[in-house]
Biopython code that builds the backbone (N, CA, C, O; Angstrom):
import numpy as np
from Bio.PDB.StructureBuilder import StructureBuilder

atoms = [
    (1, "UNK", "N", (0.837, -1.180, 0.000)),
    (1, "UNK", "CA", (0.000, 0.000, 0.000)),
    (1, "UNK", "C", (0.885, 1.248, 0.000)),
    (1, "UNK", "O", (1.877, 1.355, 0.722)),
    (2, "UNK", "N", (0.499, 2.107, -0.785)),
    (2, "UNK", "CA", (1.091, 3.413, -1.049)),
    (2, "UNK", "C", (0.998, 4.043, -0.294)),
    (2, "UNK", "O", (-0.161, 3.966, 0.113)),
    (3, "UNK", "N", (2.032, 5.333, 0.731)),
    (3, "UNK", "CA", (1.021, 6.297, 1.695)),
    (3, "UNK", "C", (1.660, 7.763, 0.896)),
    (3, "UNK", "O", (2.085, 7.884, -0.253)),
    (4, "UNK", "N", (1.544, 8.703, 1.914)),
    (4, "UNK", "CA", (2.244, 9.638, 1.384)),
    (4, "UNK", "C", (2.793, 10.547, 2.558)),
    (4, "UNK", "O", (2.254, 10.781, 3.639)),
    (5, "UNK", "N", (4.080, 11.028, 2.037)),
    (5, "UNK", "CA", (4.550, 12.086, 3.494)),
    (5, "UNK", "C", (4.806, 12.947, 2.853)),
    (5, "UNK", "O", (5.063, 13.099, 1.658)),
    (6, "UNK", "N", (4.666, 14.145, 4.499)),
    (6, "UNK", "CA", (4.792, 15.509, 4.165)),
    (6, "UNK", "C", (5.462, 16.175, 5.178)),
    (6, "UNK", "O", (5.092, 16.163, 6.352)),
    (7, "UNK", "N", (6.983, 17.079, 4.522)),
    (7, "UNK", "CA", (8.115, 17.366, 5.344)),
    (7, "UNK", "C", (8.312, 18.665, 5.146)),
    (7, "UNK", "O", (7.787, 19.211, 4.176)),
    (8, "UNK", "N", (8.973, 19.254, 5.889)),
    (8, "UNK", "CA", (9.426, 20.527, 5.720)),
    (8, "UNK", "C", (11.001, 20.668, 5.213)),
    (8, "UNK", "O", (11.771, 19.947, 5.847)),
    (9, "UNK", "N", (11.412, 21.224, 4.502)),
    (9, "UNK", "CA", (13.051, 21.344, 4.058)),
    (9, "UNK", "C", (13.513, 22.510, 3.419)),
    (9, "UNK", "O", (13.184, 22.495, 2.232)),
    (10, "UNK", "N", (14.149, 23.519, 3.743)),
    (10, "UNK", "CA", (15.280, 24.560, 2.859)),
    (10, "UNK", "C", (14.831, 24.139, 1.552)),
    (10, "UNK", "O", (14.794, 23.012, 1.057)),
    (11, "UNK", "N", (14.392, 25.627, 0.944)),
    (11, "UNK", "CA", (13.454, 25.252, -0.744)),
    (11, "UNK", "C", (15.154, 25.555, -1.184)),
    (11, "UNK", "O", (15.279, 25.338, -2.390)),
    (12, "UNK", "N", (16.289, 25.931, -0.633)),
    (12, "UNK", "CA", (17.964, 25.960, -1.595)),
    (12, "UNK", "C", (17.733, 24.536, -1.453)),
    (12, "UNK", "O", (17.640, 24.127, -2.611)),
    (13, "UNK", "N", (17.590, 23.555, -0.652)),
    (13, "UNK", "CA", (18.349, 22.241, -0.706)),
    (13, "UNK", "C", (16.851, 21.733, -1.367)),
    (13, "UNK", "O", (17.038, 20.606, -1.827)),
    (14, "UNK", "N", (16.193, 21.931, -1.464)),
    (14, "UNK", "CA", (14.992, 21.191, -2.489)),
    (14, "UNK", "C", (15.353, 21.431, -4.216)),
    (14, "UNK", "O", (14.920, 20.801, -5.181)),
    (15, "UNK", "N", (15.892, 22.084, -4.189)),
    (15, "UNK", "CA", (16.508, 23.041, -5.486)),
    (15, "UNK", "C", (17.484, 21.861, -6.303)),
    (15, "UNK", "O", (17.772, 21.170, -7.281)),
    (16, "UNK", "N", (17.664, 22.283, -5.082)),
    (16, "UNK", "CA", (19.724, 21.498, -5.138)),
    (16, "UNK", "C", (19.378, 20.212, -5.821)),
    (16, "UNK", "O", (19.513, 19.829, -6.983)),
    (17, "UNK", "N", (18.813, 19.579, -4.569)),
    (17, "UNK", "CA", (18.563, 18.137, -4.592)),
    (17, "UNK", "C", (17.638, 17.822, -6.218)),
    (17, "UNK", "O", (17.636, 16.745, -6.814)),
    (18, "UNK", "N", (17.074, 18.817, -6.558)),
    (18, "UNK", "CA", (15.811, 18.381, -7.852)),
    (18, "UNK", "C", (16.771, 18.257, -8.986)),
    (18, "UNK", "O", (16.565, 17.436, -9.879)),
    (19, "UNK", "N", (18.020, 19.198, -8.984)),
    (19, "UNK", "CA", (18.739, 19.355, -9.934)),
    (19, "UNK", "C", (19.806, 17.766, -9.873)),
    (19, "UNK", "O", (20.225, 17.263, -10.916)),
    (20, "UNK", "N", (20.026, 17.325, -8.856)),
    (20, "UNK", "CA", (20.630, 16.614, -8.510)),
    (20, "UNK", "C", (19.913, 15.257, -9.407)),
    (20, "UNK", "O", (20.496, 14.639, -10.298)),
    (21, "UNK", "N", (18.874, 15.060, -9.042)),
    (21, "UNK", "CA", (18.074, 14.304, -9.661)),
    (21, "UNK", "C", (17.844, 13.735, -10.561)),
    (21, "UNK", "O", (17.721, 12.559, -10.903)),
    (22, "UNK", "N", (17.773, 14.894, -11.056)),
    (22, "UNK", "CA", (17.405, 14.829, -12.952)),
    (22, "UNK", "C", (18.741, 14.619, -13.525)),
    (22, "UNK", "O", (18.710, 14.121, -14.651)),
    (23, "UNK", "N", (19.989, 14.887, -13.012)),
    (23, "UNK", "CA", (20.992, 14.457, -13.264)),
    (23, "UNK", "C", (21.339, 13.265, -13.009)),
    (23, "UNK", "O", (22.505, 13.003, -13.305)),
    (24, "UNK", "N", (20.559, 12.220, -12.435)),
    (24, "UNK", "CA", (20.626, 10.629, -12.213)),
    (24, "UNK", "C", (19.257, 9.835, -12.966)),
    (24, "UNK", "O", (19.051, 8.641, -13.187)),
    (25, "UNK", "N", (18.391, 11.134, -13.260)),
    (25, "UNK", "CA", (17.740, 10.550, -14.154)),
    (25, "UNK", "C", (16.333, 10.108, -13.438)),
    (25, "UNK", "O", (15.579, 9.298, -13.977)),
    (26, "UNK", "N", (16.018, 10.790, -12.023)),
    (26, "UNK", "CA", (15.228, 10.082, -11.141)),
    (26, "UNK", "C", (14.229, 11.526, -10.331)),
    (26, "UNK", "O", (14.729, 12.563, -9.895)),
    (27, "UNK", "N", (13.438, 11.329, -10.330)),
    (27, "UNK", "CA", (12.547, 12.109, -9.015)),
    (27, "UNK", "C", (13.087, 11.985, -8.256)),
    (27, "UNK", "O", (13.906, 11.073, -8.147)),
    (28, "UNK", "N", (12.789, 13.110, -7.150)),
    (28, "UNK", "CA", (12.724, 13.070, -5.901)),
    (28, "UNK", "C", (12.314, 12.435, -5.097)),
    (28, "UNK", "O", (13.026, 12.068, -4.163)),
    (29, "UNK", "N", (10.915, 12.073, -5.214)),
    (29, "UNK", "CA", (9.961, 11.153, -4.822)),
    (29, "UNK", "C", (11.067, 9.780, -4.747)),
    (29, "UNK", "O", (11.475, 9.195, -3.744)),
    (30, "UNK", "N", (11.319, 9.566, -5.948)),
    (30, "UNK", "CA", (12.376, 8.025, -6.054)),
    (30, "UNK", "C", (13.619, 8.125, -5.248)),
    (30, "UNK", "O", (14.109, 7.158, -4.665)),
    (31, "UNK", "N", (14.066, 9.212, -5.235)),
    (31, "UNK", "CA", (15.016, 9.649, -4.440)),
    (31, "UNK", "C", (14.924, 9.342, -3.193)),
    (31, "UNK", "O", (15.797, 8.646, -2.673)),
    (32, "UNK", "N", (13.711, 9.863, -2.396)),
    (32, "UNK", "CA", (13.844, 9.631, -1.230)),
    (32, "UNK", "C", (13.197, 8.257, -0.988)),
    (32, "UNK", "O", (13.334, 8.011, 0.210)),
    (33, "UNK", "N", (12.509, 7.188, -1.651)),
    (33, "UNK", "CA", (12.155, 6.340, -1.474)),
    (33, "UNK", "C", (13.574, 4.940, -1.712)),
    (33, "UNK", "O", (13.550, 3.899, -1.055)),
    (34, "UNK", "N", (14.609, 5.239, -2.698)),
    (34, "UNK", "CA", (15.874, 4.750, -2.254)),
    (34, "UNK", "C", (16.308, 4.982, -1.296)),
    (34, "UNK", "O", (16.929, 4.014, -0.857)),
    (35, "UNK", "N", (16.329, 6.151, -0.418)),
    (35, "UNK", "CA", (16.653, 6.284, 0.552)),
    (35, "UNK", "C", (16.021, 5.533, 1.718)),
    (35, "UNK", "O", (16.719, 4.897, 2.508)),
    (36, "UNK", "N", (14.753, 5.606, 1.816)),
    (36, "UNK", "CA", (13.951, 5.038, 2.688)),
    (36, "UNK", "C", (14.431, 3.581, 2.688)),
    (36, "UNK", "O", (14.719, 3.100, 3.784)),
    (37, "UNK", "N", (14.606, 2.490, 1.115)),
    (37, "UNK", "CA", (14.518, 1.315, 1.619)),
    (37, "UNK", "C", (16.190, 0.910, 2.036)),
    (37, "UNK", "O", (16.521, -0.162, 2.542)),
    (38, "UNK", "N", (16.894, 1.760, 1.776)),
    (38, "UNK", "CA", (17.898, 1.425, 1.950)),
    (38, "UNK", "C", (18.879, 1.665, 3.413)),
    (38, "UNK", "O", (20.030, 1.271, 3.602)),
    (39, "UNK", "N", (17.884, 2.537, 4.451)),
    (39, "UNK", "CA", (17.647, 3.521, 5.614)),
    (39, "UNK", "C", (16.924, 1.884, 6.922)),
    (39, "UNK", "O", (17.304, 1.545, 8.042)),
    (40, "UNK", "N", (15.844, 1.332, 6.024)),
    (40, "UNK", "CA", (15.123, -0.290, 6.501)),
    (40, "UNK", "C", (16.345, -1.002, 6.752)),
    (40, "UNK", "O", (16.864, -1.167, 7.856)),
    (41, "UNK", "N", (16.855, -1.497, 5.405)),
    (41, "UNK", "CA", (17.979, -2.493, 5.303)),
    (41, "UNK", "C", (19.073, -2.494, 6.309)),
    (41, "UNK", "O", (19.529, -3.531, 6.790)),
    (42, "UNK", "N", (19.588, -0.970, 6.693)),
    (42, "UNK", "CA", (21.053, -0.562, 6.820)),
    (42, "UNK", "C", (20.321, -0.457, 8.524)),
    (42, "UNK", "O", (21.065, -0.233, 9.479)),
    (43, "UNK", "N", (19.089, -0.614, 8.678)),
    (43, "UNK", "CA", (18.520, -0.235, 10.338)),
    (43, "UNK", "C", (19.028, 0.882, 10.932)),
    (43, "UNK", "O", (19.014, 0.859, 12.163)),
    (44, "UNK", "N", (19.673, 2.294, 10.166)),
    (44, "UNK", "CA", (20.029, 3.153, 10.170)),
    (44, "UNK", "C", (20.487, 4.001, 9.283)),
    (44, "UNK", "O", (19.931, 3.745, 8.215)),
    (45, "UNK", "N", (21.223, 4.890, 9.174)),
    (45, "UNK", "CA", (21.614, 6.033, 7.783)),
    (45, "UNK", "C", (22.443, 4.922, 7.279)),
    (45, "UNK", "O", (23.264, 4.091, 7.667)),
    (46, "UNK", "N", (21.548, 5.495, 5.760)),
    (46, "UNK", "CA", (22.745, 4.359, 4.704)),
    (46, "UNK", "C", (23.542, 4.841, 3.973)),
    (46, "UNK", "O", (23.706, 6.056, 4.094)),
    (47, "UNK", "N", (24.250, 4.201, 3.064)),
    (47, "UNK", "CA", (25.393, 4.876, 2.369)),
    (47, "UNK", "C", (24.802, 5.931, 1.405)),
    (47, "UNK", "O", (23.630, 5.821, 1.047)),
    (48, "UNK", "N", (25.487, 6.832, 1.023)),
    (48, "UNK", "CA", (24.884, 8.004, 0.141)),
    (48, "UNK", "C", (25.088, 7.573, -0.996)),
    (48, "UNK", "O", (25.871, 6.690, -1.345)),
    (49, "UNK", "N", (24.055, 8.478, -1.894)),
    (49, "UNK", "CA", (24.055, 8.453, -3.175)),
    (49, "UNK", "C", (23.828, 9.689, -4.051)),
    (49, "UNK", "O", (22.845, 10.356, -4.377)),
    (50, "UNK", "N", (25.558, 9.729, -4.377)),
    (50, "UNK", "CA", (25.889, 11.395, -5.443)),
    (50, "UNK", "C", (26.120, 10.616, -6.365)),
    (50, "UNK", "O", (26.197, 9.447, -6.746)),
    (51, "UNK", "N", (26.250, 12.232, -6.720)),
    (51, "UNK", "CA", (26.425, 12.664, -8.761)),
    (51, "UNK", "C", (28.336, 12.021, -8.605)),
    (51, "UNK", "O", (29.015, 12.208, -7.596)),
    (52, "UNK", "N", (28.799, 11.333, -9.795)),
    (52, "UNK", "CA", (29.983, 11.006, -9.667)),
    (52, "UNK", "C", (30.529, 12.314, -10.707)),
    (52, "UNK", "O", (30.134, 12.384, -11.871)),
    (53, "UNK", "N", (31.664, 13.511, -9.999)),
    (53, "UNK", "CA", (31.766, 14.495, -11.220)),
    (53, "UNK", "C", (32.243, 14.104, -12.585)),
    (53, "UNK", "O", (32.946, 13.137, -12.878)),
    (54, "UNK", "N", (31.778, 14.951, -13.310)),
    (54, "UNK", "CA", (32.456, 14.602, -14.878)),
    (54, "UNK", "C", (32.879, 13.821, -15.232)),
    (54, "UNK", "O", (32.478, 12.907, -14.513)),
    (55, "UNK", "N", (33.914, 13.190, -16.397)),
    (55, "UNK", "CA", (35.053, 12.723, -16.962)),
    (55, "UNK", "C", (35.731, 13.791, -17.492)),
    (55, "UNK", "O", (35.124, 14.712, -18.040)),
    (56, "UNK", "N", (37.169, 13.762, -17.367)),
    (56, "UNK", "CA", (37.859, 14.664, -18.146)),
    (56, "UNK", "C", (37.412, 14.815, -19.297)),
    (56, "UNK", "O", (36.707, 13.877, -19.668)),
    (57, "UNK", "N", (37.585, 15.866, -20.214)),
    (57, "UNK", "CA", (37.328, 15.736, -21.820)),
    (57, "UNK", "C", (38.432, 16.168, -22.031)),
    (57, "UNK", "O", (39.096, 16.914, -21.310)),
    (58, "UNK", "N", (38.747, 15.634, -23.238)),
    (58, "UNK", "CA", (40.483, 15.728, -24.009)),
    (58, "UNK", "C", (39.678, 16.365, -25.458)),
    (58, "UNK", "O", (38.851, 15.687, -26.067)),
    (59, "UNK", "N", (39.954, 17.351, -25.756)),
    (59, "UNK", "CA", (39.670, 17.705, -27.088)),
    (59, "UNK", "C", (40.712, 16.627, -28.020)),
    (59, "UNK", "O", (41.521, 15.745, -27.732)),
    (60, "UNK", "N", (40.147, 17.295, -29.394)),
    (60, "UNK", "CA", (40.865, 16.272, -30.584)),
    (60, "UNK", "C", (42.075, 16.646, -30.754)),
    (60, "UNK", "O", (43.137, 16.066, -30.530)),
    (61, "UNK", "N", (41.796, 17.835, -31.239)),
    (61, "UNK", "CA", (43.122, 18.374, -31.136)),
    (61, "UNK", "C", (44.341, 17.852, -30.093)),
    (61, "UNK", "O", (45.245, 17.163, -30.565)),
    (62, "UNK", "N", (44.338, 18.265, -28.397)),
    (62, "UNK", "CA", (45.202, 17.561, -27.659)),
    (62, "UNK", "C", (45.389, 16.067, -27.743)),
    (62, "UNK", "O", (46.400, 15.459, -27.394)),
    (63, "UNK", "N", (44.413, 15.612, -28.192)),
    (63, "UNK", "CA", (44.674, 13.759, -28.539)),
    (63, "UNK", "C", (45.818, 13.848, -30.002)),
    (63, "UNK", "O", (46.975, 13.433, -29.959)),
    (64, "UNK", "N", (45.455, 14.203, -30.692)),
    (64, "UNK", "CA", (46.500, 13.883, -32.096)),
    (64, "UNK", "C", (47.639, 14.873, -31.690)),
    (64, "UNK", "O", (48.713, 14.596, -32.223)),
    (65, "UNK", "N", (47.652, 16.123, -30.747)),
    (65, "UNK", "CA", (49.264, 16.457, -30.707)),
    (65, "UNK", "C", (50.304, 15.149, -29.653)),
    (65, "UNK", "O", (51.411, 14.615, -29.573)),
    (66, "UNK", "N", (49.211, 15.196, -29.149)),
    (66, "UNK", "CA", (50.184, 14.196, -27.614)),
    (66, "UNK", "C", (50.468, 12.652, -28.659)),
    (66, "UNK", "O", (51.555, 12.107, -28.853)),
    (67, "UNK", "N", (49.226, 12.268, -29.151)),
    (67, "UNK", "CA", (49.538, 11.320, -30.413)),
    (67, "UNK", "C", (51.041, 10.942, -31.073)),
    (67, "UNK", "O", (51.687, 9.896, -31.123)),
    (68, "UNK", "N", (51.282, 12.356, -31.568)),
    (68, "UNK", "CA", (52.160, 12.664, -32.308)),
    (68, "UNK", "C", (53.837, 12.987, -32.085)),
    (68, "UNK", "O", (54.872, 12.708, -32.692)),
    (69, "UNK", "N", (53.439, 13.805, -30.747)),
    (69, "UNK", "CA", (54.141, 13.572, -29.408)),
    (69, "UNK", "C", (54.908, 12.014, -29.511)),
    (69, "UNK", "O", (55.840, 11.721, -30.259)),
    (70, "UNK", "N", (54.341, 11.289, -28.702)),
    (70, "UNK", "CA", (54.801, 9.929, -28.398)),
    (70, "UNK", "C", (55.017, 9.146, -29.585)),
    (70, "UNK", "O", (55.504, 8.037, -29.362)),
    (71, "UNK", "N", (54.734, 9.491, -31.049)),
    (71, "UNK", "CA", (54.993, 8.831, -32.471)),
    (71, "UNK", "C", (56.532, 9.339, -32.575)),
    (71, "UNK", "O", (57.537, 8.786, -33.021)),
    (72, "UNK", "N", (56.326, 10.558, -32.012)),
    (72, "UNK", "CA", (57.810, 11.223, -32.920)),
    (72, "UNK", "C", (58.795, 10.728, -31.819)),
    (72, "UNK", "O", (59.837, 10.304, -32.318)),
    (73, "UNK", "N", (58.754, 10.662, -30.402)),
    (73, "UNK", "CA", (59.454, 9.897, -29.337)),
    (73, "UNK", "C", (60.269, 8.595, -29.624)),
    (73, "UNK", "O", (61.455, 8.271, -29.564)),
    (74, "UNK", "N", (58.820, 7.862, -30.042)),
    (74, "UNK", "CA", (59.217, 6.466, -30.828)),
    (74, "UNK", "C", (60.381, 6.226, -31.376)),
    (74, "UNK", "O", (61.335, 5.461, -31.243)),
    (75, "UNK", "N", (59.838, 7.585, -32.393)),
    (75, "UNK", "CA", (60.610, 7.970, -33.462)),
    (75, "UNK", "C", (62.460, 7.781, -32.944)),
    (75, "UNK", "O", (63.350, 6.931, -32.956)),
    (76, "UNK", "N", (62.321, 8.622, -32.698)),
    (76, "UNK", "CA", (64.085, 9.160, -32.248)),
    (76, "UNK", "C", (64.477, 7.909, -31.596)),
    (76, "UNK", "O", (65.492, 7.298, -31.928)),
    (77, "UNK", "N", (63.563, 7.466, -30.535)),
    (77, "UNK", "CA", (64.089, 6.022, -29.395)),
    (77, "UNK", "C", (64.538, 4.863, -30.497)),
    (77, "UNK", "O", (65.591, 4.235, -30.388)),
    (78, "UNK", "N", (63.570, 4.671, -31.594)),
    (78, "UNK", "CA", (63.935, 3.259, -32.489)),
    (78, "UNK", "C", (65.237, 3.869, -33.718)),
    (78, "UNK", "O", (65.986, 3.160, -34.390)),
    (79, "UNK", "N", (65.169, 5.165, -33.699)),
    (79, "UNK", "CA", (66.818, 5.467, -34.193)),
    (79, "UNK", "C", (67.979, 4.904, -33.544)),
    (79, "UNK", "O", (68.705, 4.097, -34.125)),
    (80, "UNK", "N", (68.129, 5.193, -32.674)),
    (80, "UNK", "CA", (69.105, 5.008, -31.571)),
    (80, "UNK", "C", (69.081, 4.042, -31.278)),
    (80, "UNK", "O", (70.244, 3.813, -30.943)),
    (81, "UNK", "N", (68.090, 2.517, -31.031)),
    (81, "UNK", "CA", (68.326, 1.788, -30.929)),
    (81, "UNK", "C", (69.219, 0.768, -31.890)),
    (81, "UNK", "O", (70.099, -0.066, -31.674)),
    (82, "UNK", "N", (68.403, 1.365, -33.278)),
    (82, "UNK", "CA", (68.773, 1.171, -34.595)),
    (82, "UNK", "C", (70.464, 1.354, -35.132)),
    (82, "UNK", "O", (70.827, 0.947, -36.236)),
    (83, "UNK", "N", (71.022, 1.760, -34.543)),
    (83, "UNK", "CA", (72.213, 2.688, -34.615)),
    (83, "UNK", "C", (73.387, 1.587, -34.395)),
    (83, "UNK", "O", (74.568, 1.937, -34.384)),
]
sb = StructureBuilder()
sb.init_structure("model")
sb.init_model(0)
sb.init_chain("A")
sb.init_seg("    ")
for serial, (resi, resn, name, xyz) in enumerate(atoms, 1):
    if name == "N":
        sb.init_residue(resn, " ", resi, " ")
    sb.init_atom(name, np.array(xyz, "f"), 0.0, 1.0, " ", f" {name:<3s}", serial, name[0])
structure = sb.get_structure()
């Protein structure tokens, strides 16, 4: 059976948290209901659940100089070995 609750909270951290959300792809509602069953399980505060930040981004450009970089490295190292 479904019920429903009703809380009071900082409308910044309601904010926060909505943005947070939609960045995992989930309501709030779902939000706090992971929380809830996982709050049962743990018979106390459970482990959290954040946003993991970014991945670096490497433009193209820095990929084919550094590329080119370590080609031309090669380069000179298999001379010299060559030698």
């Amino acid at each position: 059976m479904d019920t429903n609750m009703t809380f009071r909270m900082d409308s910044e951290v309601k904010t926060r948290m909505a943005a947070i959300c939609e960045q995992l792809g989930m309501t709030t509602s779902t939000a706090f209901n992971i929380f809830a069953n996982a709050f049962v399980r743990a018979k106390g505060m459970p482990f959290p659940v954040t946003v993991e930040p970014p991945a670096r981004v490497i433009s193209r450009e820095k990929m084919l100089a550094d590329t080119d970089q370590m080609l031309s490295d090669f380069a000179v190292d298999y001379k010299r070995m060559a030698e």
